[in-house]
N, C-alpha and C positions, 0 to 999 in steps of 0.2 A: 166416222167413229172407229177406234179403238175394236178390236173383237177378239177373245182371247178363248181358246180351247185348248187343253193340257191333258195330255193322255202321260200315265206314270208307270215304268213298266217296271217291276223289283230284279235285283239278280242275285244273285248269290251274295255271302258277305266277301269281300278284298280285302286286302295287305291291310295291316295295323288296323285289324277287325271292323272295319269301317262295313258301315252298308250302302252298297252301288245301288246305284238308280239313275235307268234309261228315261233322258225326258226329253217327249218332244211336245214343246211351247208352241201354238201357232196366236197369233193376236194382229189385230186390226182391222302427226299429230301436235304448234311448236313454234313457237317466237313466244318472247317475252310477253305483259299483259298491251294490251292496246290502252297507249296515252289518252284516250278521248273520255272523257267524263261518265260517269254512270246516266245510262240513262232509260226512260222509264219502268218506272216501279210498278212492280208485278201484287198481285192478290198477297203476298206473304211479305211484302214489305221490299222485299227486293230486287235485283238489275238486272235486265235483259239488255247484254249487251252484242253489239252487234260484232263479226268475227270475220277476216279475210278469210275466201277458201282455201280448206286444207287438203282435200282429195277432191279427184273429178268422176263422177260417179257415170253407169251405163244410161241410155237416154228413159227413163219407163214409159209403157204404155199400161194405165192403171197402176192401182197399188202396188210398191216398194216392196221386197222381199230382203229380211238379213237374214242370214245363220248364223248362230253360237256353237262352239265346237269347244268340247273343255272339261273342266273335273268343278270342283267346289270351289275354286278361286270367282267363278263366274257365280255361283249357286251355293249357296251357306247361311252362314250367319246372316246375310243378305242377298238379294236376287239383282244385280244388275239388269236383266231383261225386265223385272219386274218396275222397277226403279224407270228405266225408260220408257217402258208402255206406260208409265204414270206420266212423264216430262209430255210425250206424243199426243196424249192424250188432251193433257191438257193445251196444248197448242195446236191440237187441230189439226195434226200430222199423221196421215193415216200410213202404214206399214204394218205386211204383217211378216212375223217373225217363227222362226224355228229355230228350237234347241236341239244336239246332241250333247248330254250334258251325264259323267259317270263319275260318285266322286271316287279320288284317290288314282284316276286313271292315267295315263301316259298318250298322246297323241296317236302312236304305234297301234296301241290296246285298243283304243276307238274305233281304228282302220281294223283292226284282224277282228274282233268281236261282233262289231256292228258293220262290216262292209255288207250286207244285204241291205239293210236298213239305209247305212247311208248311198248308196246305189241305186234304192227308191226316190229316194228323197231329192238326186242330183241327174235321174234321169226326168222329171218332168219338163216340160215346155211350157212358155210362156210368148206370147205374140211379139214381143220387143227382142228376143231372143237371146233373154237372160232370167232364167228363174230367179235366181240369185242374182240381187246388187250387190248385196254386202254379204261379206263373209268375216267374222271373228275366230280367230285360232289362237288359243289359249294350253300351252306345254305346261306336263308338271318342271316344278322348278330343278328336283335334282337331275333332270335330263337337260334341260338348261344349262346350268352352272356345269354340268361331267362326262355331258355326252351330246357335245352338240352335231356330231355326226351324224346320230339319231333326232333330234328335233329337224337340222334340216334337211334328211332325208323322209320323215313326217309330213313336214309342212310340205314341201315340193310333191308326193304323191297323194295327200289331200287337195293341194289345189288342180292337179293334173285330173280328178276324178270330178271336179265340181264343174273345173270350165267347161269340160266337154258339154255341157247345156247350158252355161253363163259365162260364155268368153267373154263380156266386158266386164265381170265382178272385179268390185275392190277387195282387195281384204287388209284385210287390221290384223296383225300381229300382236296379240296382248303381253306386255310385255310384262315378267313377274316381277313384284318385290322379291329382294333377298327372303330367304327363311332364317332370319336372325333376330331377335329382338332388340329390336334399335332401341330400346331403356338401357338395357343392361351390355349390352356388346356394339355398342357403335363402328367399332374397328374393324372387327368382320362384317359388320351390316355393310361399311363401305367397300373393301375389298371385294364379294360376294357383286355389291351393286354394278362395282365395274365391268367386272366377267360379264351379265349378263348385260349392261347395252353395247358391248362389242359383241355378242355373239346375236342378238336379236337385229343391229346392223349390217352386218354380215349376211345375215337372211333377206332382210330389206332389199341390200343391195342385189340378191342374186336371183328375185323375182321381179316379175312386171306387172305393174298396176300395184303394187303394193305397201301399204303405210304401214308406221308404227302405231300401236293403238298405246301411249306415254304412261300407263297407268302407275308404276315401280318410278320412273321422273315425278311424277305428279307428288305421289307419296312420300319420296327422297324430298322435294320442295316444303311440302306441310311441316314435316320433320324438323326440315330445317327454319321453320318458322316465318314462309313466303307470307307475305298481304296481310301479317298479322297475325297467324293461325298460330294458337298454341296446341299441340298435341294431346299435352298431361292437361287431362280435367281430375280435379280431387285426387291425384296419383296416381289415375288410372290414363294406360294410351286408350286415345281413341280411334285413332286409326286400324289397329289391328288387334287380333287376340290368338292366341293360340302357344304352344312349344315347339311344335316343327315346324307346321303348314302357317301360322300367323293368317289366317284368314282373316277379307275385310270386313268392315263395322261400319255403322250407320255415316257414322261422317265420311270416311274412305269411300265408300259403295255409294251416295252420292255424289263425290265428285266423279268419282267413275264412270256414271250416267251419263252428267253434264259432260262431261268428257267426249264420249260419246256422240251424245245430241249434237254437240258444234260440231265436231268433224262432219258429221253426216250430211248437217245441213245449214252449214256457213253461217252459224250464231249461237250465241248462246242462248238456251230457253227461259221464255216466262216458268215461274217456278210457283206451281200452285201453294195455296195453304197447306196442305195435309198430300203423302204419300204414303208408301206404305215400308216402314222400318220394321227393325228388329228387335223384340226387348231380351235381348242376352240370353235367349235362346236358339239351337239351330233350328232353322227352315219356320220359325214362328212368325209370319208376318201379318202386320195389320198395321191401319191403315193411323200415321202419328201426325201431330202438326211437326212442321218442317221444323218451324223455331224451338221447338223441344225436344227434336232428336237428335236434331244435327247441331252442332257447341258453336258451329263460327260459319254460318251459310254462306256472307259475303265474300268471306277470305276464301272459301272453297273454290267460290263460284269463278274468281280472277284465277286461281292458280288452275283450275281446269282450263282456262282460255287459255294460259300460258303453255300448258300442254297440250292444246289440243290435237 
């Protein structure tokens, strides 16, 4: 089973008067869709389909260890870790997880602020000789799209700090949506989108053991209307909300999961009845049926395997 302890440490308020908060969670990407038919139907009505592997993970001895590394793109309106300790759970998939999670923060600002913290957390041992399997690293976007000097000088001395106790860790490079409103400025959404998968590839290529975690392709795909998904429900997008930051929403932040789940573990998951969404407030979660939060589960579910 599943086993989840969340220790929440407050810090000051940040930039564009946000309020930070130190979280650490403990509990327990890429071809087209696969031509083979859906096949069986899970508790919620829908496909568990099966997925070539995408990453080759360290050997474990005992339960899996991720880490999440990141600001509110991860943790918001919706909780991606939360979203997959629902999927793991329900499939029977024990891991357990850690968040370094501050919103509004920069990669940089993780390392200078929290390096004690995360120096705890990257000096433990584990008998397979990888605390860490997985690793997610997750940049604010205008360091992305204006300074990527600074992301990948980020991401190279965050992963140089983790290996040192999990030299086979994968990690996943989350890659951002633009900060543009793809209703109203499509032009810039795509301009914006391009910068960032040449510069999230560019990292890719200048690390070892390291994927892209497609989340900004996945969403560029819904947008653009992959497997059926319409975006606008009632005029409203459902993928994103927000003016600057566009943080994700119940349907994005699902496929995100699922996203997730395959990469991890060479399929896509059974998808129970009920997880736990967001109703249009931040950090409010409880627990929704799937068919009622999410507009179009199936069409997700295929475009997530296309990114995986």
């Amino acid at each position: 089973m599943l086993r989840i302890n969340k220790i929440i440490v407050f810090s000051p308020i940040r930039r564009l008067s946000w309020l930070c908060s130190m979280v650490f969670l403990l509990v327990s990407c890429e071809r087209p869709p696969a031509s083979d038919p859906l096949r069986e139907k899970n508790s919620a009505g829908l496909a568990a389909i099966s997925a070539p592997s995408a990453i080759v993970a360290p050997e474990a001895k005992g339960t899996r260890r991720i880490l999440f590394v990141g600001n509110s793109h991860i943790r918001y309106y919706i909780s991606i870790p939360d979203l997959f300790a629902n999927l793991c759970r329900f499939n029977k998939v024990e891991i357990k997880e850690e968040q370094v999670v501050e919103m509004g923060i920069s990669l940089l600002d993780i390392y200078n602020d929290h390096k004690k913290k995360l120096e705890q957390a990257c000096s433990k041992k584990d008998p397979d000789g990888n605390y860490f399997d997985y690793v997610v690293l997750q940049e604010r976007t205008p360091v992305v799209t204006n300074n990527a000097a600074e992301y990948k000088a980020s991401v190279k001395r965050l992963m140089a700090l983790i290996r040192a106790n999990s030299p086979g860790a994968v990690f996943l490079v989350y890659e951002m949506a633009p900060s543009r409103d793809y209703v109203r400025n499509q032009d810039e959404f795509r301009k914006l989108y391009q910068n960032i998968l040449k510069v999230n590839r560019e990292i890719v290529a200048e690390q070892s053991n390291t994927k892209l975690y497609k989340v900004a392709e996945a969403i560029n795909a819904a947008y653009a209307g992959q497997s059926g998904y319409q975006y606008l429900v009632g005029g409203e997008d459902r993928l994103r909300r927000g003016n600057l930051t566009l943080h994700l929403l119940n349907d994005s932040g699902f496929m995100a999961a699922v996203q997730l789940y395959a990469s991890l573990f060479d399929r896509l998951p059974a998808i129970p009845s009920e997880m736990h969404f967001n109703d249009n407030e931040p950090g409010k979660l409880r627990l929704y049926a799937v068919k009622d939060a999410v507009s179009n589960p199936e069409a997700l579910l295929q475009i997530a395997m296309s990114y995986r």
